[in-house]
C-alpha positions as CSV (number, residue, x, y, z in Angstrom):
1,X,118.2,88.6,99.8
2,X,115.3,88.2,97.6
3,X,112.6,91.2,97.1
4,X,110.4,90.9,99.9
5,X,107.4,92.5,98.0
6,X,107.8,90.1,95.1
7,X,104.2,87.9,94.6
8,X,105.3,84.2,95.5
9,X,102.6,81.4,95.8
10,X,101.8,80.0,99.5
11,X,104.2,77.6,100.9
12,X,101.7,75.8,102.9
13,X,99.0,75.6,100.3
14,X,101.4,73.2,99.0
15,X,99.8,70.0,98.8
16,X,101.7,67.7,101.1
17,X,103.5,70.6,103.1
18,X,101.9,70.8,106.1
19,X,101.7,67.1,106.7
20,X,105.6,66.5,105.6
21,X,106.7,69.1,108.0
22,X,104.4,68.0,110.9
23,X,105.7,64.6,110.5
24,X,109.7,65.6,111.0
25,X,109.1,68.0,113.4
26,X,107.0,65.5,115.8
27,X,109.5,63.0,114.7
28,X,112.7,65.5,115.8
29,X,111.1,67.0,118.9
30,X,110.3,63.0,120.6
31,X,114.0,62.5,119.8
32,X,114.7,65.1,121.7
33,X,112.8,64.6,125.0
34,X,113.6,61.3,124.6
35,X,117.4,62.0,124.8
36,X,117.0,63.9,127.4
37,X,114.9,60.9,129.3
38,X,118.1,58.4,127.7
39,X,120.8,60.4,129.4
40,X,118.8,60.8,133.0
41,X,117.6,57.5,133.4
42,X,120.9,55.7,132.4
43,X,123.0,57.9,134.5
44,X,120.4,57.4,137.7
45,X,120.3,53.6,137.1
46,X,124.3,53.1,136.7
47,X,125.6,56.4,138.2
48,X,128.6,56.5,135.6
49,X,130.1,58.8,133.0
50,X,131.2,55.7,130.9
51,X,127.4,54.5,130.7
52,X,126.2,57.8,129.3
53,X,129.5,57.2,126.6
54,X,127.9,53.7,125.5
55,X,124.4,55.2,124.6
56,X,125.8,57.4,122.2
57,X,127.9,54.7,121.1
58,X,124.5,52.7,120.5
59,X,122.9,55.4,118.7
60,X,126.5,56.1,116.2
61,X,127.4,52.7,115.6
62,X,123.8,51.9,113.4
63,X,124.3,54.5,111.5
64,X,127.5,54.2,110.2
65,X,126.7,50.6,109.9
66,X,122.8,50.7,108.5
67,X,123.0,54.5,106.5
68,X,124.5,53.0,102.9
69,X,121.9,50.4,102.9
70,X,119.1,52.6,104.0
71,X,119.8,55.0,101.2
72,X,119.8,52.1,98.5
73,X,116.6,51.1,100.1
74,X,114.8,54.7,99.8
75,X,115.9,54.6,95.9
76,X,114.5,50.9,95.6
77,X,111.7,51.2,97.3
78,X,108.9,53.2,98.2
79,X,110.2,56.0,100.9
80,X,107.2,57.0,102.6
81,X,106.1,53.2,103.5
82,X,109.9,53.3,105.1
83,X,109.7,56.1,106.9
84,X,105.7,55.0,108.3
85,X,107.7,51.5,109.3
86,X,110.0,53.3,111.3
87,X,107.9,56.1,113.0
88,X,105.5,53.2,113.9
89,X,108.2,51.2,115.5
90,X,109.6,54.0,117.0
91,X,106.0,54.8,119.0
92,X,105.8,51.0,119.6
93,X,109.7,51.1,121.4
94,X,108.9,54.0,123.5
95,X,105.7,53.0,124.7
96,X,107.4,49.3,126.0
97,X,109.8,52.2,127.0
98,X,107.3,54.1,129.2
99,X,105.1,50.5,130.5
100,X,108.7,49.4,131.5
101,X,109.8,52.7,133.8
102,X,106.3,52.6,134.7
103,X,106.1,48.9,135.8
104,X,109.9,49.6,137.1
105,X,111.4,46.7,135.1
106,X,113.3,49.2,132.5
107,X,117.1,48.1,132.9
108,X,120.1,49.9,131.4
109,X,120.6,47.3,129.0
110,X,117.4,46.9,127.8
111,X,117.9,50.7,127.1
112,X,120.6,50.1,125.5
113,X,119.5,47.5,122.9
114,X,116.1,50.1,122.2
115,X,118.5,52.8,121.3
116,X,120.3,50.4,118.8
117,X,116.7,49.9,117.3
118,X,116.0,53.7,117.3
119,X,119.6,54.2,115.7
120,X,119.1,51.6,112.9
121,X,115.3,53.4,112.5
122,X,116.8,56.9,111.8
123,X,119.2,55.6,109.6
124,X,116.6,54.3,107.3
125,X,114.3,57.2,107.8
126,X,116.4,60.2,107.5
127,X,117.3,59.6,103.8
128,X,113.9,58.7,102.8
129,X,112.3,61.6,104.6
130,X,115.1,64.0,103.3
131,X,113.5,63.3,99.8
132,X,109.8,64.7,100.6
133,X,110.4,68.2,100.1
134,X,111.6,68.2,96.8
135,X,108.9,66.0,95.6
136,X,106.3,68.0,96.7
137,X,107.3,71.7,96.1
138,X,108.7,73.0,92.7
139,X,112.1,74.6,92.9
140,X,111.2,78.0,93.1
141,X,109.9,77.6,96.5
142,X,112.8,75.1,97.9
143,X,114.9,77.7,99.5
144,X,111.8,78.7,101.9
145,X,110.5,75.2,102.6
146,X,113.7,74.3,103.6
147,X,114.3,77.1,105.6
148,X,110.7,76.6,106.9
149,X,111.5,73.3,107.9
150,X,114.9,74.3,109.3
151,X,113.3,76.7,111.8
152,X,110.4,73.9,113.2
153,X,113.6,71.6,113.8
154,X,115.0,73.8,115.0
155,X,111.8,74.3,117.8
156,X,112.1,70.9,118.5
157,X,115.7,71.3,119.5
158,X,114.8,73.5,122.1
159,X,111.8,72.5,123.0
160,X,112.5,68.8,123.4
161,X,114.6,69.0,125.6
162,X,113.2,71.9,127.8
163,X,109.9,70.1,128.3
164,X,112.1,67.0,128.6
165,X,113.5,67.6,131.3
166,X,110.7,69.1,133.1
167,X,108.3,66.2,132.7
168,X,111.2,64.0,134.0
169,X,110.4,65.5,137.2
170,X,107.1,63.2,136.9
171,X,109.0,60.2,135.5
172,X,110.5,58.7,133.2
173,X,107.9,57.0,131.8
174,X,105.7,60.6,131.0
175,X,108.7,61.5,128.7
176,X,108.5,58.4,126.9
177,X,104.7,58.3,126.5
178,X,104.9,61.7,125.2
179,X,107.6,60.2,122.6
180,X,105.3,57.5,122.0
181,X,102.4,59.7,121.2
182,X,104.9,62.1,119.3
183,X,106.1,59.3,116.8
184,X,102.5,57.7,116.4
185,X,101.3,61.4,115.0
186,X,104.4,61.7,112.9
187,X,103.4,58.4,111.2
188,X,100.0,59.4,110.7
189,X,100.7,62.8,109.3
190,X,103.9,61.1,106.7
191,X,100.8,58.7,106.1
192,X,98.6,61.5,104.9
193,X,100.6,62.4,102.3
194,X,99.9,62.1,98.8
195,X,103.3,61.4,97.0
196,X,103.6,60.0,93.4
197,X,107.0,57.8,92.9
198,X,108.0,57.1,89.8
199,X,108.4,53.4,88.8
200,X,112.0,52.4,89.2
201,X,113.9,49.4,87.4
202,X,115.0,47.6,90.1
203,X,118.5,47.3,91.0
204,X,120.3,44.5,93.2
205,X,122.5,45.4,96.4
206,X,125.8,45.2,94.8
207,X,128.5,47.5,96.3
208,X,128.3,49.2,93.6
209,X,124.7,50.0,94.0
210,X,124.8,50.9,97.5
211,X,127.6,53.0,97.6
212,X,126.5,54.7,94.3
213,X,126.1,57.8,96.7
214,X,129.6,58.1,96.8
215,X,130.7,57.7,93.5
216,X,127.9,60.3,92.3
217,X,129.7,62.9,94.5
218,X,132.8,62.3,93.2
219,X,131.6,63.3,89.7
220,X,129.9,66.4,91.4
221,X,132.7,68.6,92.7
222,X,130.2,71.6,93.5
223,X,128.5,69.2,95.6
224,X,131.2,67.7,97.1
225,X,132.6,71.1,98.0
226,X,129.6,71.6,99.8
227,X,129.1,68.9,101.9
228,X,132.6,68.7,102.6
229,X,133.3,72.3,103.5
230,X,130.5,72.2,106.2
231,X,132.2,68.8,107.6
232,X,135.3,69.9,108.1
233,X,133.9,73.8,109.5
234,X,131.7,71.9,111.6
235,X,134.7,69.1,112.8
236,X,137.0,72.0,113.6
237,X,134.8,74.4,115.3
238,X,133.1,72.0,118.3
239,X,133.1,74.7,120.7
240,X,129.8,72.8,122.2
241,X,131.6,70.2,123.5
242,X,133.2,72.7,125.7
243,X,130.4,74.3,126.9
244,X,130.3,72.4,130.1
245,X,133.9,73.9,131.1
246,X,133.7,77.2,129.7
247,X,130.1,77.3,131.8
248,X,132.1,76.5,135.1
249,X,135.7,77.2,134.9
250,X,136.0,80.3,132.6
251,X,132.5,82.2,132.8
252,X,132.1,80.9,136.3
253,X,128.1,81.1,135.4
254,X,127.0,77.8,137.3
255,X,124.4,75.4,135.5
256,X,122.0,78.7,134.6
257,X,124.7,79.5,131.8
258,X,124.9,76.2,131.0
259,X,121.1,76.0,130.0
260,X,121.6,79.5,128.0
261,X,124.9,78.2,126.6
262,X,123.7,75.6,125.2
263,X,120.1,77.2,124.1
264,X,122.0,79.9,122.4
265,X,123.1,78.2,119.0
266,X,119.4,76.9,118.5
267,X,117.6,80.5,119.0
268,X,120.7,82.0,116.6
269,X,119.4,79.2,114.3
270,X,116.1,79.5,114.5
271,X,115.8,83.7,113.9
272,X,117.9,83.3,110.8
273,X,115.9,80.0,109.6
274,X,112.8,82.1,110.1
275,X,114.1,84.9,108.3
276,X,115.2,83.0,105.1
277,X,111.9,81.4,105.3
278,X,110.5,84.4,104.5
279,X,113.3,85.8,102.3
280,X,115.3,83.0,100.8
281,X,118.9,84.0,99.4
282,X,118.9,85.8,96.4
283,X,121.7,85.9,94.0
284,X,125.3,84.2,94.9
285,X,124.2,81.6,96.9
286,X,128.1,80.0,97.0
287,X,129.7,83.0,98.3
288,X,127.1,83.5,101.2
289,X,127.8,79.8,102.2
290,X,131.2,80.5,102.6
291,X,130.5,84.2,104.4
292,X,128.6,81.9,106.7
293,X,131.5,79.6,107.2
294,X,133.9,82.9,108.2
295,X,131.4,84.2,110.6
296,X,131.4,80.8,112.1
297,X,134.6,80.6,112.5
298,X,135.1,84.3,113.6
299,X,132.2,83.5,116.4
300,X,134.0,80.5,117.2
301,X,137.0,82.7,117.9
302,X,135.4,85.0,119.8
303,X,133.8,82.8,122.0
304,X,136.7,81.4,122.9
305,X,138.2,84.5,124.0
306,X,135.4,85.7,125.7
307,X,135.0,86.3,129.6
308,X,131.6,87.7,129.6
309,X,128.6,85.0,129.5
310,X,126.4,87.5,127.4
311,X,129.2,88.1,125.1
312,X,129.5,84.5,124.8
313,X,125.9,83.8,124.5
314,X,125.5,86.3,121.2
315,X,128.4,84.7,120.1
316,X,127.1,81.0,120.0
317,X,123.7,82.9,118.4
318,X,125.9,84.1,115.9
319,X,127.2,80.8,115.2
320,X,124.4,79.1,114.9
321,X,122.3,81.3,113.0
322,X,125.6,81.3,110.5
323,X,125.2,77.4,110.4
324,X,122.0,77.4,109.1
325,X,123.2,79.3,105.8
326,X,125.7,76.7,105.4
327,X,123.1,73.8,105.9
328,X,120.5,75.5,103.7
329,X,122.6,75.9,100.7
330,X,124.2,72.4,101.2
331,X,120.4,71.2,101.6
332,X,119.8,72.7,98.1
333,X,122.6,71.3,96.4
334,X,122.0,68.1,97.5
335,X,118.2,67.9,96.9
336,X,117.7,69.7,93.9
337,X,121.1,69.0,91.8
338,X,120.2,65.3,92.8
339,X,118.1,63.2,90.4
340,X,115.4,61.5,92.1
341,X,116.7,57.9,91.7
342,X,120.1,59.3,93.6
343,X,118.5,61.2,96.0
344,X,118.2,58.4,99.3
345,X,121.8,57.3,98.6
346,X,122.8,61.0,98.1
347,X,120.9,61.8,101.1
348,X,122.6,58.6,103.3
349,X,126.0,60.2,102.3
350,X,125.0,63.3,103.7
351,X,123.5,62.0,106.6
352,X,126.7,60.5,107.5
353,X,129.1,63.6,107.1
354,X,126.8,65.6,109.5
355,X,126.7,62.7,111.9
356,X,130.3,62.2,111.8
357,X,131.5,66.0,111.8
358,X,129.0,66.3,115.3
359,X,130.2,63.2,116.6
360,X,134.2,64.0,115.6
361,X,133.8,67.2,116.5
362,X,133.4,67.0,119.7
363,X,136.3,64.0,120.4
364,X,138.6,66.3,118.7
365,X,137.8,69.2,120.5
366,X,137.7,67.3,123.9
367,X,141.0,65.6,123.3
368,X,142.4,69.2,121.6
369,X,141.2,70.6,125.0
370,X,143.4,68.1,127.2
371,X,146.0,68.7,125.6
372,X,146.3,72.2,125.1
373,X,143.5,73.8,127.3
374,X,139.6,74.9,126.2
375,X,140.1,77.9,125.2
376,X,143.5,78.0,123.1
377,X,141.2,74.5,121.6
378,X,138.5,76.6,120.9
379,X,140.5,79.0,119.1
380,X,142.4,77.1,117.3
381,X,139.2,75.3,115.9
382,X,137.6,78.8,115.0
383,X,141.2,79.8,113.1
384,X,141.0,76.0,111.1
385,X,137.4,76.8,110.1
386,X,138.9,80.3,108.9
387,X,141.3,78.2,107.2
388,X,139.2,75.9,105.5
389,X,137.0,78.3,104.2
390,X,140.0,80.0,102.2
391,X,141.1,76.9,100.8
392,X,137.9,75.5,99.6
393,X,137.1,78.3,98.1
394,X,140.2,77.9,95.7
395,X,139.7,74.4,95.6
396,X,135.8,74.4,94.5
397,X,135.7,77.4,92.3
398,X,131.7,76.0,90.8
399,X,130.6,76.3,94.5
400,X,132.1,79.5,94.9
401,X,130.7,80.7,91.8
402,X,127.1,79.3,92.7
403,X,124.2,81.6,92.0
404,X,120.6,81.2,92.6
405,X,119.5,78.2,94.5
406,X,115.9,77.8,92.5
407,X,117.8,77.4,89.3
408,X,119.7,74.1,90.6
409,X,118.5,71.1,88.4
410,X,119.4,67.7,88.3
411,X,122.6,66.2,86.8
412,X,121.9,62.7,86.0
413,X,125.2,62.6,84.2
C-alpha cells in the first residue's frame, strides 16, 4: 500500500467528482430496489419459478445484443447526452411502472417488455458512464476514485435491496417511485457535469468499427490477461448461486442466513473498497491482482467446506473484499491504458465479460451442483479459480509484472 502520510490533493474537490459519482450511485441503488420490486411482483402475479427465469432473460438478452453498438456510440458521440437519455427514460419507465401497480393495471408482460427497455438503457449507459472518471481526474488519483466509487456501489448493493424490500411491504408502486425519483436525480447530477470531449472524425458503423473493442484487446495482452483472468475466476467460482442451498440444506440457518449470506460479499467489498480509497495499491499492482484471485479461490474453497454459518459468512467477506482488488486493477487497465477514442467500445467489451461471467457463473455452478452436489461444485470452482490464476500468470507475464497503477498511459498503437 501507498504511504498514508503522503500529501495527495482532494478527491472530491475534483471538479465533476461529486456529481459523476452521485449520478452512478443513484443510478445503481434504483436498479437495485427495483430488482428487488421485478422479482416480487412477477413472482406474486404468475406464481412461477420459470417467470422469475424470463426477467433475467429480458434484462441479458439486450445486452449481449445492444453492448457492441452502445460502445461505438459512446466513441461517436457525446457520452454524457447518452447516458442523460437513458437515466431520463429510465425515471420515465418506472414512474408508468409505479402509476401502473398503483392504478393495478401493471401485467407481467408489460414488465417484461420495461425490463427489455431498461436492459437496452444500461447497455448504452454503462460504457459511456464508465468513461467519466478518467476524464475528470488525472491519473495519480484514479486508483482512489475508483475505489471511491467502488465502495458507494457497492452501498447501493446493499442498500437497494434492503430498503427494497421493506418498502414492498407498502407496494409495489413505492419501490418504483423511489426508482423513478432515484434515476431523475442521477440525470440531473450526470447533467451537472462539466466534461470537455474532444472533437472526433466521425466513423461509420462498419463491423469493423463496432467491434474495434475487440480487436484492440487482442493487440493488448496485459489487458486482455486482465479482463480475462477475472472472467474465468469469477465463472468458476459462483458459490452465490448456491447460497440458497447451502443456507437450507447444509448450514440449516433458515432465510436469516440467507439475508447474511448473501449481504456478506457486499460488506467484504465494501471495507476493502473503502480502505483502498484511502490507500490505493502501491507498487506491483499485477501481482496483488492475482493474490486477490488466490484468496478468492481459497475463500471459495473454504466456504464450501464449511459447516458453520459465521465461518461461512467471513468467508464470503473474504471473497468479496478479494474481488474488489481484482476489479480495481482491471478497472485501471482498462480506463487508463485506453485511449479516449477506444474507451466506450473498450468499456462495452468489458461490460460484457462481467455480465457474462455473473450470468455463466451461476448456470455452471447450478448445473455443476446437479450433477455432482453443492458443495463438491463449490469446491471444485474454488480449485479452477486456484488453477486459473497459476496459468495466467505464465501466460500474461506483462500483467504479472504490472507495477504502479498511476503510471498506466494510453497505447494508441
Amino acid at each position: 500500500m501507498t504511504n498514508p502520510s503522503a500529501p495527495s490533493p482532494s478527491l472530491l474537490k475534483q471538479s465533476g467528482i461529486p456529481a459523476v459519482l452521485g449520478g452512478r450511485t443513484l443510478s445503481a441503488f434504483a436498479s437495485q430496489v427495483q430488482a428487488v420490486a421485478v422479482g416480487w411482483q412477477v413472482y406474486a402475479l404468475t406464481h412461477s419459478a420459470a417467470a422469475l427465469g424470463f426477467v433475467g432473460l429480458a434484462q441479458f438478452l439486450p445486452m449481449v445484443l445492444f453492448i457492441f453498438p452502445a460502445g461505438h456510440a459512446a466513441d461517436q458521440h457525446n457520452r454524457q447526452r447518452i447516458v442523460i437519455s437513458c437515466q431520463v427514460i429510465e425515471a420515465l419507465a418506472t414512474a408508468f411502472m409505479a402509476y401502473a401497480s398503483f392504478s393495478h393495471h401493471l401485467t407481467s408482460f408489460m414488465i417484461y417488455g420495461l425490463v427489455v427497455i431498461f436492459g437496452i438503457c444500461r447497455a448504452f449507459e454503462a460504457p459511456a458512464q464508465q468513461t467519466f472518471l478518467p476524464s475528470l481526474v488525472p491519473p495519480t488519483l484514479f486508483p482512489r476514485a475508483a475505489a471511491l466509487s467502488s465502495s458507494l456501489f457497492q452501498v447501493a448493493c446493499i442498500a437497494g435491496p434492503s430498503l427494497g424490500g421493506l418498502l414492498y411491504g407498502l407496494g409495489a408502486g413505492v419501490c418504483y417511485a423511489l426508482c423513478a425519483l432515484s434515476f431523475a436525480i442521477a440525470a440531473f447530477c450526470t447533467f451537472s457535469m462539466k466534461l470537455q470531449f474532444p472533437t472526433r472524425a466521425k466513423q461509420p458503423a462498419t463491423l469493423g468499427a463496432v467491434f474495434g473493442g475487440i480487436a484492440f484487446l487482442r493487440r493488448k495482452p496485459t489487458m486482455l490477461g486482465a479482463i480475462s483472468l477475472d472472467l474465468f475466476a469469477v465463472l468458476l467460482g459462483g458459490a452465490t448461486a448456491m447460497l440458497p442451498i447451502f443456507a437450507n440444506d447444509i448450514l440449516h440457518a433458515g432465510p436469516w442466513g440467507l439475508g447474511l449470506l448473501r449481504a456478506a460479499p457486499g460488506i467484504g467489498a465494501l471495507l476493502v473498497a473503502a480502505i483502498l480509497a484511502r490507500h490505493p495499491l502501491g507498487r506491483h499492482a499485477g501481482l496483488w491482482m492475482f493474490a486477490a484471485v488466490a484468496i478468492f479461490g481459497f475463500a471459495t474453497i473454504a466456504f464450501g467446506f464449511s459447516r458453520s454459518i459465521a465461518v461461512s459468512v467471513v468467508m464470503l467477506a473474504i471473497l468479496g473484499g478479494a474481488d474488489v482488488i481484482s476489479v480495481m486493477v482491471r478497472g485501471a487497465l482498462v480506463q487508463l491504458g485506453t485511449p479516449d477514442e477506444m474507451r466506450g467500445r473498450v468499456s462495452a467489451v468489458n461490460m460484457l465479460f462481467i455480465g457474462s461471467s455473473n450470468q455463466l457463473g451461476e448456470f455452471e455452478s447450478g448445473m455443476l451442483a446437479a450433477a455432482i452436489g453443492p458443495v463438491p461444485a463449490v469446491v471444485l470452482g474454488g480449485i479452477g479459480t486456484l488453477c486459473i490464476s497459476g496459468i495466467w500468470m505464465a501466460l500474461f507475464p506483462g500483467l504479472r509484472k504490472l507495477d504502479r497503477l498511476e503510471n498506466i498511459t494510453p497505447d494508441h498503437s
